[in-house]
C-alpha positions in Angstrom: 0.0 0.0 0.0 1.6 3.2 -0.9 1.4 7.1 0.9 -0.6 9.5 -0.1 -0.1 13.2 0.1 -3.4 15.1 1.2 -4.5 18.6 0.9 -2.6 19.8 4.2 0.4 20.0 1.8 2.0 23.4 2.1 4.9 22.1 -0.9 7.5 23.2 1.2 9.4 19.6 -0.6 10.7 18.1 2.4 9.4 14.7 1.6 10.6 15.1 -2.0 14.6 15.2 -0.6 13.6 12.3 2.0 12.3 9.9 -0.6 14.6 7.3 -1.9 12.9 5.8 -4.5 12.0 9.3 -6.3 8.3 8.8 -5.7 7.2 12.3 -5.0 7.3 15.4 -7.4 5.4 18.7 -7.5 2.3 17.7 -8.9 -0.4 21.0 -10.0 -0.9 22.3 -6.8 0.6 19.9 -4.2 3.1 17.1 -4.1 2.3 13.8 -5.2 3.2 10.6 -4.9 3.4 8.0 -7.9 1.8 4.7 -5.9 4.3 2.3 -8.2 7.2 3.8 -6.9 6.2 4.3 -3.4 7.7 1.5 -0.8 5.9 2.8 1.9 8.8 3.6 3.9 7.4 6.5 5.3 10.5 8.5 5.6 8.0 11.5 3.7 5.6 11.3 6.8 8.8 11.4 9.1 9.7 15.1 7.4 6.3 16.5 6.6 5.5 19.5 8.8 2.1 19.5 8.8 1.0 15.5 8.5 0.1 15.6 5.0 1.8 12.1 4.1 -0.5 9.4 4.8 -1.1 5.7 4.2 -3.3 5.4 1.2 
């Protein structure tokens, strides 16, 4: 199951750096996270100010 980023994103792009599979990029108007990549590792949710990485 991957992570989800939710509207509580502010794009600041912490969980961008943290991610090491390269699963997150500036989407429209928010991160997002592309669900085939993601490992669930949750190192995004570990960095994300405001709690917007989630499990899916």
């Amino acid at each position: 199951m991957a992570t989800k980023i939710t509207d509580e994103c502010i794009s600041c792009g912490a969980c961008e750096a943290e991610c090491p599979e390269g699963a997150i990029s500036q989407g429209p108007d928010i991160y997002v996270i592309d669900a085939a990549k993601c490992t669930d590792c949750h190192a995004c949710s570990d960095v994300c100010p405001t709690g917007a990485c989630v499990p899916a």
